[in-house]
N, C-alpha and C positions, 0 to 999 in steps of 0.2 A: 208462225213466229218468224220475224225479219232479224239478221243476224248483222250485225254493223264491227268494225275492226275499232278496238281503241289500244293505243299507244298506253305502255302500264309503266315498264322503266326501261333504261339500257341495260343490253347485257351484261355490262362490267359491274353492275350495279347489286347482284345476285352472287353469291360466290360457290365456286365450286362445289359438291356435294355439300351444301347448304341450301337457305331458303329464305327469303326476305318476304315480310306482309304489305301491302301497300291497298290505298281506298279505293274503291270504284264505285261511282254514284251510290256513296256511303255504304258499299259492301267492303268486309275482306277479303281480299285475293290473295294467295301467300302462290309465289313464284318460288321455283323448287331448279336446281340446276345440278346434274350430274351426268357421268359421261354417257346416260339414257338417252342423254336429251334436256330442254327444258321445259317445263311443266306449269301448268296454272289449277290450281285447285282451291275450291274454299277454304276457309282463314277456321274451319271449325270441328270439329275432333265429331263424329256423329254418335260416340259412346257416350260423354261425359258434355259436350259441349265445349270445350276447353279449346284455346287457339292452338295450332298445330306449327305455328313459327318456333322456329327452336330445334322441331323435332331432328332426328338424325335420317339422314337422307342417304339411302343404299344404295345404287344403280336407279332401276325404277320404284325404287322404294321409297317411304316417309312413315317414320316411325313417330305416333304420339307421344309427346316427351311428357303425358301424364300417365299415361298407361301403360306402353309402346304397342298401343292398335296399330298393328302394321298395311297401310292403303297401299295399295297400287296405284301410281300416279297416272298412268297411262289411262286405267280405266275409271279411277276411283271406289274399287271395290275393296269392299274391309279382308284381312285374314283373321285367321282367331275365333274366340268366340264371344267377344267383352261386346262386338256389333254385327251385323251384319247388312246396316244400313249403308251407302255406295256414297261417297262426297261427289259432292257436283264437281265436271271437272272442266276446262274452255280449250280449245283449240287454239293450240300457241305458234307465232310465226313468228322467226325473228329474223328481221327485214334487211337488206341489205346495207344498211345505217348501222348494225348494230344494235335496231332497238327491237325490243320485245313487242309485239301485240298480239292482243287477244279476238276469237270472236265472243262479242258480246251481243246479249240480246236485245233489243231494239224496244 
């Protein structure tokens, strides 16, 4: 699989231990930003299915604001026991522009 970089938002655009959703070749991407780091993970809870924008965001943490399935952003693995299913997660780089990119898969 070929791995391609695409441009998702600026960083000011994300707010602090919060998380914004944004498209990508009609996926959700929800961008997650705390003093972790910044984070690109799928837009979708893998317990219930439910988008995961909103949720409350801990260090490396992001909590379902349906459940509070708590993910690991870093890795995408669930805590708990409501899943134990891993949200896909992308490799985020945020460029000396200030903007956020991702790798995505080609």
């Amino acid at each position: 699989m070929t791995v391609g970089r695409v441009k998702v938002a600026a960083l000011d655009d994300v707010p602090m231990n919060g998380n914004k959703a944004f498209k990508i070749n009609g996926r959700s991407i929800l961008l997650c930003k705390s003093d972790a780091g910044v984070f690109a993970l799928e837009n979708r809870c893998s317990h219930m299915f439910a988008e995961l924008e909103g949720g409350r965001v801990r260090g490396a943490y992001l909590f379902c604001p349906k459940h509070s399935v708590r993910f690991d952003m870093r890795t995408g693995a669930s805590g708990g026991t409501l899943t134990k299913v891993p949200l896909q997660t992308f490799a985020v780089t945020v460029a000396a522009d200030g903007n956020i990119e991702i790798d995505w898969p080609e």
